[in-house]
C-alpha positions as a Markdown table, in Angstrom:
| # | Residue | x | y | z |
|---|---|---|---|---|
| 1 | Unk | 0.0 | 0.0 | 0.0 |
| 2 | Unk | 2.6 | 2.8 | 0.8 |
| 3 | Unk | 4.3 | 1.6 | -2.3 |
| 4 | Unk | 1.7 | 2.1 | -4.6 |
| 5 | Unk | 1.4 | 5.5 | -2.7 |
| 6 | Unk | 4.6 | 6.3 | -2.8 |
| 7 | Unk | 4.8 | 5.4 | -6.9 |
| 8 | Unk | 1.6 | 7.3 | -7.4 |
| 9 | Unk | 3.3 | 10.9 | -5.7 |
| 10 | Unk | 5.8 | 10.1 | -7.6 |
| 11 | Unk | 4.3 | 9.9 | -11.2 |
| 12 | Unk | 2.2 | 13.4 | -9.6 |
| 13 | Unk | 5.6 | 15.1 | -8.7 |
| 14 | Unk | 6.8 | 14.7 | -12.3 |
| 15 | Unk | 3.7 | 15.1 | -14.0 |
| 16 | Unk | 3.8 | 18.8 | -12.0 |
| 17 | Unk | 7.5 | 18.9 | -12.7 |
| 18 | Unk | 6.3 | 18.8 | -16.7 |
| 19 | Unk | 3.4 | 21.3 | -16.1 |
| 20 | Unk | 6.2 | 24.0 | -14.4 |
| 21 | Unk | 8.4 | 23.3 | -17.1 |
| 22 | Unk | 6.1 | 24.0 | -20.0 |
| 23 | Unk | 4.5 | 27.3 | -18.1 |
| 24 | Unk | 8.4 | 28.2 | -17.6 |
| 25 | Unk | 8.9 | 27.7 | -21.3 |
| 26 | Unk | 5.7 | 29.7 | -22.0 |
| 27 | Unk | 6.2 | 32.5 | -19.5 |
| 28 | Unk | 10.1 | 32.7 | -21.1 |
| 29 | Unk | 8.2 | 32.8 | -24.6 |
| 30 | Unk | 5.9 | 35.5 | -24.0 |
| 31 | Unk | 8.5 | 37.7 | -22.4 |
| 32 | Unk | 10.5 | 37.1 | -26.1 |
| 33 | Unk | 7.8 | 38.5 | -27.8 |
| 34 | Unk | 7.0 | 41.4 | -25.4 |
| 35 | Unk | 10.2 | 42.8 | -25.9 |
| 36 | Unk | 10.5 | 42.3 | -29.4 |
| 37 | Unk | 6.9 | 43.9 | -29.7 |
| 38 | Unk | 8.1 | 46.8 | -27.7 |
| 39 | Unk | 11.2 | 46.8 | -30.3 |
| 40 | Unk | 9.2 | 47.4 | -32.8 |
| 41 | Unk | 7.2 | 49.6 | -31.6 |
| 42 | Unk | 10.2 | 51.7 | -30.2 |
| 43 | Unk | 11.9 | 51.7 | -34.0 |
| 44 | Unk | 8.8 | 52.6 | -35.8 |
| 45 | Unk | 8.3 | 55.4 | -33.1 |
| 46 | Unk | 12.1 | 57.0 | -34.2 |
| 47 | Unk | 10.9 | 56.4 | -38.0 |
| 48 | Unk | 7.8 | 58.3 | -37.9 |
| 49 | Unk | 9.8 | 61.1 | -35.1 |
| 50 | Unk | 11.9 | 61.2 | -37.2 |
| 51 | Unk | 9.4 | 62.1 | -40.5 |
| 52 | Unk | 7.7 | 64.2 | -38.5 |
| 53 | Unk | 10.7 | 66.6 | -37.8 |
| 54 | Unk | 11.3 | 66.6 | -42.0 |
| 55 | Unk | 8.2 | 67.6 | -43.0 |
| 56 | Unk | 8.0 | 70.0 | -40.5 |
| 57 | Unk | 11.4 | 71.4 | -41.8 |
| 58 | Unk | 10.5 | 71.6 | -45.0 |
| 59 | Unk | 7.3 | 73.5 | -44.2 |
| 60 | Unk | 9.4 | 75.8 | -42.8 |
| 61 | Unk | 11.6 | 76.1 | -45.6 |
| 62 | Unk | 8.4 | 76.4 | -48.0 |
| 63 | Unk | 7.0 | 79.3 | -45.1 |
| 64 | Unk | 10.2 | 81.2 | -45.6 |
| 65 | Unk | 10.5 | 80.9 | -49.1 |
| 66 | Unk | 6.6 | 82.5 | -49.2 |
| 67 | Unk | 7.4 | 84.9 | -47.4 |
């Protein structure tokens, strides 16, 4: 009887030992993507910053050369 106990914590320890590992795996794997998402987001940010500040310096230009 404590055998079969024993065998059946056994299988549960490494059935949980599985379960940790693949929410470890997942966790790690949803981390990846956050920061490449934020990556991205961080570049296209600069891209469109930095379009921004052009087109406002060439209506500038286009302003002075009105006037």
């Amino acid at each position: 009887m404590l055998r079969s106990e024993l065998s059946s914590k056994s299988a549960e320890i490494g059935s949980l030992q599985e379960k940790l590992e693949l929410h470890d795996a997942e966790g790690r794997a949803k981390d990846y993507e956050l920061a490449k998402t934020k990556d991205d987001r961080d570049r296209l940010m600069s891209h469109y910053e930095a379009k921004f500040k052009q087109v406002q310096a060439e209506l500038a230009t286009d302003r002075k050369s009105v006037v």
